[in-house]
C-alpha positions as a Markdown table, in Angstrom:
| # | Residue | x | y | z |
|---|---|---|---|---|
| 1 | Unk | 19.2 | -14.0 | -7.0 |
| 2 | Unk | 20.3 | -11.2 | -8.4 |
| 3 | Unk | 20.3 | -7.4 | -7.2 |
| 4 | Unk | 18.2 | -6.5 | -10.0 |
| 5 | Unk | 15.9 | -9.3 | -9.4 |
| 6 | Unk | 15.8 | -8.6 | -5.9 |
| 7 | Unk | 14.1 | -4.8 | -6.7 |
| 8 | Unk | 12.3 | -6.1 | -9.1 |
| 9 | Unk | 10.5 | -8.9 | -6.8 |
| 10 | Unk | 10.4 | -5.8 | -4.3 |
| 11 | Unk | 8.6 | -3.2 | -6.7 |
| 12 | Unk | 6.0 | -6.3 | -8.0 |
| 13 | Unk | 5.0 | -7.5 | -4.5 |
| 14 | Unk | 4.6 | -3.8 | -3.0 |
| 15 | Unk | 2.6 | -3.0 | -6.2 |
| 16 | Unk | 0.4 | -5.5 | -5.1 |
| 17 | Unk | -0.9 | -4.7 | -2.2 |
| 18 | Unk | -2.9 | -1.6 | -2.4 |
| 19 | Unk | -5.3 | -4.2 | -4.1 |
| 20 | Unk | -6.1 | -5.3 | -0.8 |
| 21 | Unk | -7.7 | -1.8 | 0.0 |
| 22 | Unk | -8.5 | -0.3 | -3.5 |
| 23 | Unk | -9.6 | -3.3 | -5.4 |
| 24 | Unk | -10.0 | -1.6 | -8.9 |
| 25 | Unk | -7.1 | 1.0 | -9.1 |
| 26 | Unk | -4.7 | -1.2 | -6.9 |
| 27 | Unk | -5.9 | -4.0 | -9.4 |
| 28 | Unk | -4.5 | -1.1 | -12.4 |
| 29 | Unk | -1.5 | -0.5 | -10.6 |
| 30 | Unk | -0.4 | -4.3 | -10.0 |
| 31 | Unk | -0.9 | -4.8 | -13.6 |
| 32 | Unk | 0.8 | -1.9 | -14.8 |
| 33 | Unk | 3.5 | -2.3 | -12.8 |
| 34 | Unk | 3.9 | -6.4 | -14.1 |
| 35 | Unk | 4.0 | -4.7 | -16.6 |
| 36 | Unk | 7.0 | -2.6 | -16.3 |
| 37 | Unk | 9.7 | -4.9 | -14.9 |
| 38 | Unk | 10.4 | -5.2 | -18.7 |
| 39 | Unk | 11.3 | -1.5 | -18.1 |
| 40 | Unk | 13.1 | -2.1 | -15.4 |
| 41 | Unk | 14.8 | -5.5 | -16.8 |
| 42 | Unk | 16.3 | -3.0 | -19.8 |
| 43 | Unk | 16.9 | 0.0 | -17.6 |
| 44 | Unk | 18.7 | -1.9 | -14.7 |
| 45 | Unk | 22.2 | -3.5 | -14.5 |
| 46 | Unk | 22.3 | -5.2 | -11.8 |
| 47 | Unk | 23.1 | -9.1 | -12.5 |
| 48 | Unk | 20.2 | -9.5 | -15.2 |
| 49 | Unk | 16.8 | -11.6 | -14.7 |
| 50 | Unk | 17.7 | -15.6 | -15.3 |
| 51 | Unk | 14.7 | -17.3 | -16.7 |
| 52 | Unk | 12.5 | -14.1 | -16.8 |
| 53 | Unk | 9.2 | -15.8 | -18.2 |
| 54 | Unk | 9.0 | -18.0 | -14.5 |
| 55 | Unk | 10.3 | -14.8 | -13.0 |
| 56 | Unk | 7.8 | -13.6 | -14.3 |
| 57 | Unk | 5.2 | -16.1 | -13.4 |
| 58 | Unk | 5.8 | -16.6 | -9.9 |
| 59 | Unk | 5.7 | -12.9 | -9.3 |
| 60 | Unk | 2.5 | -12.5 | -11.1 |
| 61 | Unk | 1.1 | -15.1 | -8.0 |
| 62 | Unk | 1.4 | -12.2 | -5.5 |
| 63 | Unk | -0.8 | -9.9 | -7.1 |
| 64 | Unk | -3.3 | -12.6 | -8.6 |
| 65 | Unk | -3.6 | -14.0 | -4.7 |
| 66 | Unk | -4.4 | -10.5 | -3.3 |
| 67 | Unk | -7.0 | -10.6 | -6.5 |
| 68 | Unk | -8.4 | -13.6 | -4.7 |
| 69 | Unk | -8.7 | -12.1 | -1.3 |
| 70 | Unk | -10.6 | -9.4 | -2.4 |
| 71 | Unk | -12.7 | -11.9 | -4.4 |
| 72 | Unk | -13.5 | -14.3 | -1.7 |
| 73 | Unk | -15.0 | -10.7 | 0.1 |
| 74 | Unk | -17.8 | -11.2 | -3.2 |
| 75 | Unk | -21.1 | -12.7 | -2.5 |
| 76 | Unk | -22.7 | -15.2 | -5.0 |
| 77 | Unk | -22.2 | -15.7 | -8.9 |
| 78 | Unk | -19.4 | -13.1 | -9.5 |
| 79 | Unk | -17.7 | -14.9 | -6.2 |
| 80 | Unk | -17.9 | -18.4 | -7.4 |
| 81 | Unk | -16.7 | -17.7 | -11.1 |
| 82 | Unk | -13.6 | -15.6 | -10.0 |
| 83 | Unk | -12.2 | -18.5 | -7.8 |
| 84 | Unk | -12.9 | -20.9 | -10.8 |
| 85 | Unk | -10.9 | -18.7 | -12.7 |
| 86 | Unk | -8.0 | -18.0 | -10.5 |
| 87 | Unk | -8.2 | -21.9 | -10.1 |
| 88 | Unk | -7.6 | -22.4 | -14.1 |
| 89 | Unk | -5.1 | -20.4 | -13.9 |
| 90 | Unk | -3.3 | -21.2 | -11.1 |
| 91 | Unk | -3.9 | -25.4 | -13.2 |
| 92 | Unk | -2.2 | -23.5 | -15.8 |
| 93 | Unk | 0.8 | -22.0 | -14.1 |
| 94 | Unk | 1.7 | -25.2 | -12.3 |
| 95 | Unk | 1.7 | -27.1 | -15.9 |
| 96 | Unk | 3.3 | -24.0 | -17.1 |
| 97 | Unk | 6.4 | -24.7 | -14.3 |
| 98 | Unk | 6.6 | -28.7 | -15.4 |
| 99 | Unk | 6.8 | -28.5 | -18.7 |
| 100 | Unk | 8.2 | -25.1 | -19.5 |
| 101 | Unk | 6.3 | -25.0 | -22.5 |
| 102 | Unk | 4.7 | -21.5 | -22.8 |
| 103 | Unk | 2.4 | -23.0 | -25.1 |
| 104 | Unk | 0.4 | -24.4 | -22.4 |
| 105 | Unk | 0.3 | -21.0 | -21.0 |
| 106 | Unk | -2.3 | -20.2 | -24.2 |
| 107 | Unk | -4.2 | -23.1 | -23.1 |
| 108 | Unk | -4.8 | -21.7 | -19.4 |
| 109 | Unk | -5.4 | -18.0 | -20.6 |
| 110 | Unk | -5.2 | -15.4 | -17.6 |
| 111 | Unk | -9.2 | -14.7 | -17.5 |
| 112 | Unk | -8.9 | -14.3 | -14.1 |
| 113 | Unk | -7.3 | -10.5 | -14.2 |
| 114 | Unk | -10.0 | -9.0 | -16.2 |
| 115 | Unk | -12.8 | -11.0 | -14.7 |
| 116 | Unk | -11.5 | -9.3 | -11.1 |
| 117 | Unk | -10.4 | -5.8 | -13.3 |
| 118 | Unk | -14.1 | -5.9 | -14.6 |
| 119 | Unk | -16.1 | -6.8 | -11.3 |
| 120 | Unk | -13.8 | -4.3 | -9.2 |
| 121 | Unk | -15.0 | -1.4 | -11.6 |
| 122 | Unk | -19.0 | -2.7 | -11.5 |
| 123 | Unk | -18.6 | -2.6 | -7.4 |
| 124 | Unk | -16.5 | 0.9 | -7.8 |
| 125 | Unk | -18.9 | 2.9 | -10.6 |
| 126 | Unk | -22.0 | 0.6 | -10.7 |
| 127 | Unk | -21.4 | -0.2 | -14.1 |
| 128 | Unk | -24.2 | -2.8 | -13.7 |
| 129 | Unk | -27.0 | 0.5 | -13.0 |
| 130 | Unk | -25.3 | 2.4 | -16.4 |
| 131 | Unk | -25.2 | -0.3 | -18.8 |
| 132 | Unk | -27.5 | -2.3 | -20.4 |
| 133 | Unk | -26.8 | -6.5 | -19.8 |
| 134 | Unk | -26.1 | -6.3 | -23.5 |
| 135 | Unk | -23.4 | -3.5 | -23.4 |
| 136 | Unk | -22.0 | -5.8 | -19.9 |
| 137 | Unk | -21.7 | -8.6 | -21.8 |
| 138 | Unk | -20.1 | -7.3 | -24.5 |
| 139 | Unk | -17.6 | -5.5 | -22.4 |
| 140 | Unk | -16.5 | -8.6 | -20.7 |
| 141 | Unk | -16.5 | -10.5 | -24.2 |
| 142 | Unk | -14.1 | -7.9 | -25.1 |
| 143 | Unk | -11.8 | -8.2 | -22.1 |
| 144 | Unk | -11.6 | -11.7 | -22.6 |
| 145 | Unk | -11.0 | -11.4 | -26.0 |
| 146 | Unk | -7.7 | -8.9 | -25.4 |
| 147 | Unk | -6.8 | -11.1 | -23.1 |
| 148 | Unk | -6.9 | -13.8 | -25.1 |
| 149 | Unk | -5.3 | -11.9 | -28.1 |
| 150 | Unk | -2.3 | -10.6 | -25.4 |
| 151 | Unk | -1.2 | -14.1 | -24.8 |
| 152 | Unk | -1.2 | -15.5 | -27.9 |
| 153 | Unk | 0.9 | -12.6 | -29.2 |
| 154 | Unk | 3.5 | -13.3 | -26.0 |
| 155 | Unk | 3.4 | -17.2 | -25.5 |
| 156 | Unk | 2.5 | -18.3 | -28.5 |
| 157 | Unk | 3.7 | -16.0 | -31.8 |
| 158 | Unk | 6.3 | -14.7 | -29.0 |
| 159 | Unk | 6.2 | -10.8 | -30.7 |
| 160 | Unk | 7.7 | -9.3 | -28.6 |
| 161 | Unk | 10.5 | -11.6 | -27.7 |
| 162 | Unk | 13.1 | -9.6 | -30.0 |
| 163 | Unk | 12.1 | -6.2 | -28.4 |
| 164 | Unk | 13.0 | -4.7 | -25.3 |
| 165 | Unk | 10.2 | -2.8 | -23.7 |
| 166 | Unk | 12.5 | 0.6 | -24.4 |
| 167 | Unk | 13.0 | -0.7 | -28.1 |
| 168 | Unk | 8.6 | -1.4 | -28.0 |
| 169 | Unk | 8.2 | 2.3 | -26.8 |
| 170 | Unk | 10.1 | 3.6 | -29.7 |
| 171 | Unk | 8.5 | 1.8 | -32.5 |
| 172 | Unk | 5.2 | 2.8 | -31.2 |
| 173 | Unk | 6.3 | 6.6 | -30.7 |
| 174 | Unk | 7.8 | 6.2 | -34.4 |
| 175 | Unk | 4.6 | 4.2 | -35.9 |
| 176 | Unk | 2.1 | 7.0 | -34.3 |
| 177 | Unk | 4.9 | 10.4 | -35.2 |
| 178 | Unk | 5.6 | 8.9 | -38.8 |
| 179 | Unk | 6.8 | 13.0 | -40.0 |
């Protein structure tokens, strides 16, 4: 392993344990921080990342099993389909490491994260007294649906394969400041 990988593996498992405590903004934090060893990866030069996307895959396990430990706490439905979707996942990552196809990744879409993301926030701001089942529903159809959209766009159109996540920032910054 590399240096860099080495504080990169470092910052992603840390990042992942105030989920253990904090279930919805640790469950934020893990998941913005996955998301910033791209940051890191462009900002860092320390040996490179070899093979980032099982890198990436294997380190995504330690913050998707503290999501499971703070599911298994759940009582009844919310319990039950939050280990059948880490389970799908998890189908989906050990395919993922046989074939190396990251097509099959689209097949087993991450449903899990916003499933836990979207249970953690009901527990943490009774979202289930505020909102109507309609509005709840519709909320988690649109999670999904992101979700869905977000790994098509990485595994299986693969946008953002020619950016760094430094050369992402600044197309945004220049898309939204056009003058």
């Amino acid at each position: 392993m590399t240096l860099e990988e080495v504080l990169i593996a470092i910052v992603r498992l840390l990042s992942a344990l105030p989920v253990l405590w904090f279930p919805f903004f640790g469950g934020v934090l893990a998941l913005l921080v996955d998301q910033s060893d791209l940051f890191m990866m462009n900002l860092l030069h320390l040996g490179g990342v070899h093979d980032y996307q099982a890198f990436d895959k294997y380190l995504d396990q330690a913050y998707m099993l503290t999501f499971l430990i703070v599911a298994l706490r759940w009582q009844g439905r919310v319990r039950t389909i939050a280990v059948a979707l880490y389970v799908y996942r998890f189908v989906g990552f050990v395919a993922f490491e046989f074939t190396q196809e990251r097509d099959v990744l689209l097949a087993f879409p991450n449903f899990f994260e916003p499933w836990f993301l979207f249970v953690a926030a009901d527990q943490r701001f009774a979202l289930h007294e505020r909102l109507s089942r309609t509005k709840l529903a519709v909320g988690i159809g649109a999670l999904a649906g992101l979700k869905l959209f977000q790994e098509f766009a990485i595994h299986q159109q693969r946008w953002l394969d020619g950016f760094t996540a430094v050369d992402a920032v600044k197309a945004i910054w220049r898309f939204l400041t056009p003058f």
